[in-house]
C-alpha positions as CSV (number, residue, x, y, z in Angstrom):
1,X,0.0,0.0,0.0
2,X,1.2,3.5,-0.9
3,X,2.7,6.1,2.1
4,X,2.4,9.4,2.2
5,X,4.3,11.3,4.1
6,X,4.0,14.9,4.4
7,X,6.9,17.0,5.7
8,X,5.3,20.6,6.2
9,X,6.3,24.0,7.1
10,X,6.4,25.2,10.9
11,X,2.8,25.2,11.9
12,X,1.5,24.8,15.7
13,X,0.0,21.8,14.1
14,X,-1.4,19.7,11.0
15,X,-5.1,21.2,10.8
16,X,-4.2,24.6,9.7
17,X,-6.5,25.8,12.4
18,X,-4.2,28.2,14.1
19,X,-4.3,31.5,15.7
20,X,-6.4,34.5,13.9
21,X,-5.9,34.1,10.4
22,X,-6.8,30.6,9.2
23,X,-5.5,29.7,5.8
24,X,-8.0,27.4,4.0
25,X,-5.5,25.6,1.6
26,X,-4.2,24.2,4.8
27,X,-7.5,23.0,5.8
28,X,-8.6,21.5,2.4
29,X,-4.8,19.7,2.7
30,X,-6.0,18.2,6.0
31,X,-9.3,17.1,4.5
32,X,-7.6,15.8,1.5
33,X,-5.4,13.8,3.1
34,X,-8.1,12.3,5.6
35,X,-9.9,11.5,2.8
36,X,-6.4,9.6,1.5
37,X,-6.5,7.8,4.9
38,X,-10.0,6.3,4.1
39,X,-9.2,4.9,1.0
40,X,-6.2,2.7,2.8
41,X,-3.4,5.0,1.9
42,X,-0.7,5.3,5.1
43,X,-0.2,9.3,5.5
44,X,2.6,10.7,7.7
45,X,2.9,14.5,8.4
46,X,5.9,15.9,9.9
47,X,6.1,19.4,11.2
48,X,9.2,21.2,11.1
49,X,8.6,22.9,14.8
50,X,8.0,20.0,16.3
51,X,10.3,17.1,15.0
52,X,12.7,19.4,13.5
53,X,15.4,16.1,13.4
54,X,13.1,14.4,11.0
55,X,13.7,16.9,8.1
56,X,17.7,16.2,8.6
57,X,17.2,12.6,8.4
58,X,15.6,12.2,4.6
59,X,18.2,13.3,3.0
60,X,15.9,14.9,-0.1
61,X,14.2,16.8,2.2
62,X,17.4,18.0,3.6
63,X,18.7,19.5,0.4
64,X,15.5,20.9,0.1
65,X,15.7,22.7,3.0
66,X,19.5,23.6,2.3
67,X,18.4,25.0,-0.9
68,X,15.3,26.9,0.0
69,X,14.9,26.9,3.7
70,X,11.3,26.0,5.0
71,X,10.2,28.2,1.6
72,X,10.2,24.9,-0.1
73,X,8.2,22.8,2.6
74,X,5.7,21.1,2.5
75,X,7.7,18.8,0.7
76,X,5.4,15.7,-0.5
77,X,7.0,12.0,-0.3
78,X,5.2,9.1,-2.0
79,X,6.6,5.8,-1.4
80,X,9.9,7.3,-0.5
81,X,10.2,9.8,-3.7
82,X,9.3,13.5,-3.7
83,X,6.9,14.0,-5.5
84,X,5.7,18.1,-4.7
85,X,7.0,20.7,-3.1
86,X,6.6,24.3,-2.0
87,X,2.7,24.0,-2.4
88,X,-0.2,21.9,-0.8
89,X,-1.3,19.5,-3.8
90,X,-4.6,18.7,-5.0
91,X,-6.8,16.1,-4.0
92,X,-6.8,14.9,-7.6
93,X,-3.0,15.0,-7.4
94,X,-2.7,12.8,-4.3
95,X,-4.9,10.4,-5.9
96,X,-2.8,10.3,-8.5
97,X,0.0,9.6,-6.8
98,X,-1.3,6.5,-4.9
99,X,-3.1,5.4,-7.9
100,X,-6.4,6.0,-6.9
101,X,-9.6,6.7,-8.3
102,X,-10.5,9.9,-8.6
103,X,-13.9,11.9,-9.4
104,X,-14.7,15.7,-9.0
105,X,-17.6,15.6,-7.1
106,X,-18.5,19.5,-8.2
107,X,-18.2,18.1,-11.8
108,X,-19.8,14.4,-10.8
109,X,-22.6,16.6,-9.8
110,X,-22.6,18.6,-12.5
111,X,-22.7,16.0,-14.9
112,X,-25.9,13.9,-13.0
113,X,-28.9,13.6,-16.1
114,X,-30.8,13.4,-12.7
115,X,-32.1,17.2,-13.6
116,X,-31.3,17.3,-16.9
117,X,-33.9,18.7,-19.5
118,X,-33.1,14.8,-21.7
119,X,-34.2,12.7,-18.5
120,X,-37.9,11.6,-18.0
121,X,-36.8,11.6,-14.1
122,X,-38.9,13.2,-12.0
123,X,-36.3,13.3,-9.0
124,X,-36.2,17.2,-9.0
């Protein structure tokens, strides 16, 4: 099965729901990778304030840091191999990347001939 592991900037932790100003890509990150978690996928996040030794220890990560500082984090690791970095990925991307199947739900919805004008259904 496919692990994720997520090394991500200093935060006082992984929800994104922090102090006064809460910054919803974080959030949707969190949800996204709970989501990940229920289809059987291992996910791992690592924050730099609190397990600072972790990002010395990969040593990808560490030349990511020497090159960019924590400017480049989160850094994304599938199976061992970076696969993002500098930016929280899409939902679609992560389901990519552990070869899972993906579908938009704001398109799924879209697409539904439930209410369409070409369907004799009378569920609207």
């Amino acid at each position: 099965m496919t692990t994720v592991t997520v090394y991500d900037p200093p935060m006082c932790c992984s929800t994104g729901v922090c102090g006064a100003d809460v910054d919803q890509q974080v959030i949707t990150f969190a949800a996204d990778l709970d989501w990940l978690q229920s289809q059987g996928v291992t996910v791992r996040r690592i924050n730099l304030s609190q397990e600072p030794a972790e990002f010395t220890i990969n040593e990808q990560v560490n030349a990511l840091i020497q090159a960019s500082g924590s400017d480049g984090l989160p850094a994304i690791l599938v199976d061992g191999e970076m696969v993002s970095r500098a930016r929280f990925p899409s939902r679609e991307e992560l389901a990519a990347w552990s070869s899972l199947a993906f579908e938009d739900q704001d398109s799924a919805a879209s697409a539904s001939p439930c209410c369409s004008s070409n369907t004799k259904s009378s569920c609207c």
